[in-house]
C-alpha positions as CSV (number, residue, x, y, z in Angstrom):
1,X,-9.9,-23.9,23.4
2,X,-5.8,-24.1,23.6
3,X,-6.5,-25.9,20.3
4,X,-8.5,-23.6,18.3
5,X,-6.4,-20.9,19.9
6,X,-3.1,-22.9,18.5
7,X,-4.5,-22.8,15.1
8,X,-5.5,-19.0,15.2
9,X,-2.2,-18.2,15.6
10,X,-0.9,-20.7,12.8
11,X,-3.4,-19.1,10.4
12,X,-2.5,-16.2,11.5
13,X,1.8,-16.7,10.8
14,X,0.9,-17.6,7.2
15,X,-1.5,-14.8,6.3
16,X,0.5,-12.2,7.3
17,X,3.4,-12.4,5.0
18,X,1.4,-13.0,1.8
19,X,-0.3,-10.3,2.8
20,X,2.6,-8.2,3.0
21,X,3.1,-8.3,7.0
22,X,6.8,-9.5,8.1
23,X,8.2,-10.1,11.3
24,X,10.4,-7.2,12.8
25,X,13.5,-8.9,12.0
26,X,12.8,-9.1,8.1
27,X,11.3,-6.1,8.1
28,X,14.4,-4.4,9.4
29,X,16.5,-5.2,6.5
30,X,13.8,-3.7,3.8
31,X,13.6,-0.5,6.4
32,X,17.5,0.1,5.2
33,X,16.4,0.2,1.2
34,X,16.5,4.0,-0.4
35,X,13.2,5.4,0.2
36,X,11.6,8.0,-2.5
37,X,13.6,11.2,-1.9
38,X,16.6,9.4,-0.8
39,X,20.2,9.2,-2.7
40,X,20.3,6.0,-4.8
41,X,23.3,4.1,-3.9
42,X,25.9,3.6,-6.9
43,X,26.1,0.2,-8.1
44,X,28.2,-1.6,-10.8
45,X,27.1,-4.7,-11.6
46,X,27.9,-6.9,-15.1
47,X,26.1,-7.3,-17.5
48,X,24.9,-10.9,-19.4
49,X,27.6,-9.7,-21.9
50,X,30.1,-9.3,-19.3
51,X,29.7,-5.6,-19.7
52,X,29.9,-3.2,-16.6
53,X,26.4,-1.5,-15.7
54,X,27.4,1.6,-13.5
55,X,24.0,3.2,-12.3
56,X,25.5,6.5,-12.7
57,X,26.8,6.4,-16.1
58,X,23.0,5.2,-17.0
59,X,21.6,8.4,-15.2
60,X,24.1,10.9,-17.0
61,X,21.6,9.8,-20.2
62,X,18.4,10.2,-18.1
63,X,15.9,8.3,-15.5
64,X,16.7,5.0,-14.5
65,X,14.4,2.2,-13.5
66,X,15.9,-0.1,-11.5
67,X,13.8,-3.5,-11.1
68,X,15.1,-6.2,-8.7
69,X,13.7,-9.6,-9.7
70,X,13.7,-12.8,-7.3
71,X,17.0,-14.1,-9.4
72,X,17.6,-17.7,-8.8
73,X,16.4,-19.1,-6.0
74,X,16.1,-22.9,-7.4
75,X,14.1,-22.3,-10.0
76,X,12.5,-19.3,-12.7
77,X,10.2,-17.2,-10.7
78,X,7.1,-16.4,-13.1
79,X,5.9,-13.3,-11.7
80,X,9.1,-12.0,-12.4
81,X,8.3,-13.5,-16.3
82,X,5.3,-11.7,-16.4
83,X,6.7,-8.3,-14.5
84,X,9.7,-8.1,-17.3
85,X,6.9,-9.4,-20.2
86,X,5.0,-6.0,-19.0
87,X,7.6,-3.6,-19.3
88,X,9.3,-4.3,-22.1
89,X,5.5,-4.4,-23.6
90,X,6.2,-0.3,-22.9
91,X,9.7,-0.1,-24.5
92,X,8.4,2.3,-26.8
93,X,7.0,4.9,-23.4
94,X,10.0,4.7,-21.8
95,X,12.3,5.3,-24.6
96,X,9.9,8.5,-25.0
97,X,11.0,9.7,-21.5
98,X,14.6,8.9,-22.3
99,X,14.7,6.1,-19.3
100,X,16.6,3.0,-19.3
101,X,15.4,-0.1,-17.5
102,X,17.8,-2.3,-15.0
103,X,16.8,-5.9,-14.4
104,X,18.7,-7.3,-11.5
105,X,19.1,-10.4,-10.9
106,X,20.4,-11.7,-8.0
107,X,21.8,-15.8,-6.6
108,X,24.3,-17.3,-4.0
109,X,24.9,-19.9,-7.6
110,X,28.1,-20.1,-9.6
111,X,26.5,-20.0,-12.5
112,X,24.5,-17.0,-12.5
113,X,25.3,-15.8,-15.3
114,X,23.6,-19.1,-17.3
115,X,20.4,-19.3,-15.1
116,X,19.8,-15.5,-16.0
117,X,20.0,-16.2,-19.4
118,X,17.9,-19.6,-19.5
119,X,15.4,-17.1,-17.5
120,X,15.0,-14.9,-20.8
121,X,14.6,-17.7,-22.6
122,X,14.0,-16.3,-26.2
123,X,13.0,-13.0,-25.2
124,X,15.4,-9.9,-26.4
125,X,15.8,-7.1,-24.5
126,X,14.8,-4.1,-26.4
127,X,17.3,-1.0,-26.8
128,X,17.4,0.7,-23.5
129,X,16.9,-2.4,-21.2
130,X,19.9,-4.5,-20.0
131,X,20.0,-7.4,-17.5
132,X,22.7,-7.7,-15.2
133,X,23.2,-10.5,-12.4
134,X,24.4,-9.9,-8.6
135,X,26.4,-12.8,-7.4
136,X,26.8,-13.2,-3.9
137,X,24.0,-10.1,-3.3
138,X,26.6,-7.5,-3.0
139,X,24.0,-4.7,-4.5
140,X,21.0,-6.6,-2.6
141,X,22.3,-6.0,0.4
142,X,23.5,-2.5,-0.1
143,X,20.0,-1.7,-0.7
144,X,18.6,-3.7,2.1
145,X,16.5,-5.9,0.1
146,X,18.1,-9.4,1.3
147,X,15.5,-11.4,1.7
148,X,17.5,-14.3,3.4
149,X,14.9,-17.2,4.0
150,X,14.9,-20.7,2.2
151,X,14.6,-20.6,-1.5
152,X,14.6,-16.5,-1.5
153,X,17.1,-14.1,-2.6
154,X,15.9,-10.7,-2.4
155,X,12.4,-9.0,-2.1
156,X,11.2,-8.2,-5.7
157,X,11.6,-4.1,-6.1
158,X,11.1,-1.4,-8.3
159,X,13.4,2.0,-8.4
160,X,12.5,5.1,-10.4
161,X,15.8,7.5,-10.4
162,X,15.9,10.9,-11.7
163,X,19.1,11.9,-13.3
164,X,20.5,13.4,-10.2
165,X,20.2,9.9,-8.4
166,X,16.7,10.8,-6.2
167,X,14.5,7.8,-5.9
168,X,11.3,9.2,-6.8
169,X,9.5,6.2,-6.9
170,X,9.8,2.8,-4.6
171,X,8.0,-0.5,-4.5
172,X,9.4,-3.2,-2.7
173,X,7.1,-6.4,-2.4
174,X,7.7,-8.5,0.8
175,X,5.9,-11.5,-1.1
176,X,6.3,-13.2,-4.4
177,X,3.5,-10.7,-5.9
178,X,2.8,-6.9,-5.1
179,X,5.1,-5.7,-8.1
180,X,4.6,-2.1,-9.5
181,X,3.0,-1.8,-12.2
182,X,4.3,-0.5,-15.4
183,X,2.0,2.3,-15.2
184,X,2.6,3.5,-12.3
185,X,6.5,3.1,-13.2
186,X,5.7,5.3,-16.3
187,X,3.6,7.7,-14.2
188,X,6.7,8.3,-11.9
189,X,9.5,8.9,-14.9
190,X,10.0,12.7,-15.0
């Protein structure tokens, strides 16, 4: 019995996170993330160009969507491939509702910068979208999204901001999948 009872609870420890279940301690971190209806903190972050991305300045044009990708955590994360293949597959829809689309993406590496380009590979960011990197997580853990565990960097997220800086719309996966879908991120765009 103490055996079987031993590998209930082992079963159990792996199921819950993928099934989006953390312990209290992680989950306390992703509790301090902007909720819909809350204030979006300001960030400014640099771009692949070596631009500055200020959220604010975005949201004096319009709606923002801020998506946080799992960055670098020793290798190119596919879902976030197929999460960024799916939006910009809508560029045209969110151009229409005068949004622009944030990719962050976020690493403890020195060369950021590099690994976030070798991510995009060939693909070109379509008018509207820019992707910027967060050494060190200084915007990942203003937004309480650290997800400090080996080979993670931050839970994989999705912001919708109205002009005035109120999240109306927020998805934060506590697993490598879960992400919103670009559907739903259209639906939520004023």
């Amino acid at each position: 019995m103490h055996t079987t009872f031993k590998t209930l609870l082992g079963l159990v420890c792996f199921a819950l996170p993928s099934m989006g279940i953390m312990a209290a301690s992680a989950r306390a971190v992703v509790d301090d993330a902007p909720a819909v209806g809350d204030r979006a903190p300001d960030f400014t972050l640099k771009a692949l160009d070596d631009s500055e991305v200020r959220l604010s300045r975005i949201l004096e044009e319009g709606p923002a969507v801020v998506v946080v990708l799992r960055g670098y955590p020793g290798y190119q994360c596919p879902i976030c491939s197929k999460q960024i293949g799916s939006l910009i597959s809508a560029h045209e829809d969110f151009a229409k509702k005068k949004a622009r689309v944030i990719f962050i993406y976020p690493g403890a590496v020195d060369d950021l910068t590099a690994k976030a380009k070798e991510f995009l590979k060939k693909t070109e960011l379509p008018e509207g979208f820019v992707m910027v990197t967060d050494p060190k997580y200084v915007f990942t853990n203003t937004y309480g999204l650290r997800w400090d565990a080996p080979k993670e960097t931050a839970y994989p997220s999705t912001f919708v901001i109205d002009s005035e800086g109120k999240v109306l719309m927020a998805k934060i996966s506590q697993e490598h999948g879960g992400r919103a879908d670009t559907k739903q991120v259209l639906a939520s765009l004023p």
